[in-house]
N, C-alpha and C positions, 0 to 999 in steps of 0.2 A: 475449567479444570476438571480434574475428574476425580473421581470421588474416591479416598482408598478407605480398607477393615481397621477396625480400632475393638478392641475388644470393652466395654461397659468400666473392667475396672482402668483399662489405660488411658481411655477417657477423663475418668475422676480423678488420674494422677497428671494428665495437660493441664484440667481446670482449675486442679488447686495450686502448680506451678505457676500457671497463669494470673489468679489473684494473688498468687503472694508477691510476684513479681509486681502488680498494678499497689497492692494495699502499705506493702514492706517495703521494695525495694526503691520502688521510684521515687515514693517521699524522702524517702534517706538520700539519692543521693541527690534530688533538690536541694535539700538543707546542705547538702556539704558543698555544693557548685557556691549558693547564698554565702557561707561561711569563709571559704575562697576569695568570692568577690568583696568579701568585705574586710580583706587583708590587702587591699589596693593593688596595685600593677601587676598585671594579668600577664603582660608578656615572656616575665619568670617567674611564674606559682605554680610548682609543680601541682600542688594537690588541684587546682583549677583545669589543668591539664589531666590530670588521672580522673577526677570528677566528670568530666566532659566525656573519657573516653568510655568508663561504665556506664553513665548515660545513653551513649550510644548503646552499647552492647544490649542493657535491658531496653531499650525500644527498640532495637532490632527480634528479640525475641521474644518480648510480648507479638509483636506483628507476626510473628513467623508461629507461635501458639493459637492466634485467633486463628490465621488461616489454614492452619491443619484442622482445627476444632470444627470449623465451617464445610472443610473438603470428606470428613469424617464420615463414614458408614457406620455406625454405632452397631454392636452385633454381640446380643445376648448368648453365649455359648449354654446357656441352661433352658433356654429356649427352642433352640437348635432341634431337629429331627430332620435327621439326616440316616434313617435306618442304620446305623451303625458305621457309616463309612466317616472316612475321613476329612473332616471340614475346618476350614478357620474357623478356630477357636477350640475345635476338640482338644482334648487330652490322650494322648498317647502311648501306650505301654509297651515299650521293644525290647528286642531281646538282640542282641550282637550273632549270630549265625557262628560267626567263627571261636570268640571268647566265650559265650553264655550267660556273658555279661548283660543286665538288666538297668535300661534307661526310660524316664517320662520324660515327654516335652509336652508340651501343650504350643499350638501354632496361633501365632500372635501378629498383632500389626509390625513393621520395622522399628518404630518409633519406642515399639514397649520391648523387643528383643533383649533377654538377659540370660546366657547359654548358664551363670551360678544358679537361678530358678526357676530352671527348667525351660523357659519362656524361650522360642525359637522362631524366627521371622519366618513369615509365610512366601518371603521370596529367595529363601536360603535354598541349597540343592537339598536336604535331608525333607522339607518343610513339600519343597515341590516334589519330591518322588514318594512320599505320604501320600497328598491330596486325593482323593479315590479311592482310596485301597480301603479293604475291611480287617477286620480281626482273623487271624491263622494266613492274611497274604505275607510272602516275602517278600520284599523291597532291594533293589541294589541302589544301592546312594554312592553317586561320586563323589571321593573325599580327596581331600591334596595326596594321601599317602596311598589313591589306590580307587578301587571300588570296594566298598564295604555292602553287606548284606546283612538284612535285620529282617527279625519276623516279628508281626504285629501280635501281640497278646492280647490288647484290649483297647476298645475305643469310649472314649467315657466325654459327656458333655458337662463339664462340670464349670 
């Protein structure tokens, strides 16, 4: 498999996902499959039936959290030196060319992608027509309504 970017803090929000899922969820819904079966005939008990199928769901995604944790490039953006250009993980200050409107992103793994803070996937078009560029480049990023054009203010690895 191959290994994708995980920025240090998205990492810490899989792992503790991860244990709460192993420590929280999967004892609970033991006890309630246990609690189920010990209301006898199984063939119509709903709650044995809904038990079973959350069961699934969290052992499906503990499994699907170990192995993004395992396929993980773990990458310190405060650590980063990258003379100023633009790298996963940087922080990004743009400016709208057309509006003069002012936006940060900071370029993140898919998995940690959140466009309310800030956080924008590194395989997004805005995230790939970044990559490279330094502070005072302009950018045109293909958007659904168009080509949009943004000028880099500042590159920060924070």
């Amino acid at each position: 498999m191959t290994k994708f970017p995980l920025t240090v803090v998205g990492a810490e929000k899989l792992r503790a996902e991860l244990q709460h899922l192993k420590s929280v969820q999967r004892p609970a819904v033991i006890q309630a499959i246990a609690e189920a079966r010990a209301q006898g005939d199984l063939s119509e008990n709903a709650e044995y039936d809904a038990a079973k199928e959350k069961q699934g769901f969290i052992e499906g995604r503990i499994a699907e959290l170990e192995g993004k944790l395992s396929n993980a490039q773990i990458i310190d953006p405060t650590t980063l030196d990258a003379d100023g250009r633009i790298v996963f993980g940087a922080t990004v200050d743009l400016e709208d060319v057309e509006s003069g409107d002012s936006v940060t992103y900071q370029i993140v793994g898919d998995d940690e992608a959140d466009i309310k803070q800030g956080k924008i996937s590194v395989s997004s078009p805005i995230a790939r027509a970044l990559i490279g560029k330094y502070a005072g480049d302009a950018v045109d990023v293909q958007a659904p309504g168009g080509v949009r054009q943004y000028e880099v203010l500042d590159v920060l690895y924070k």
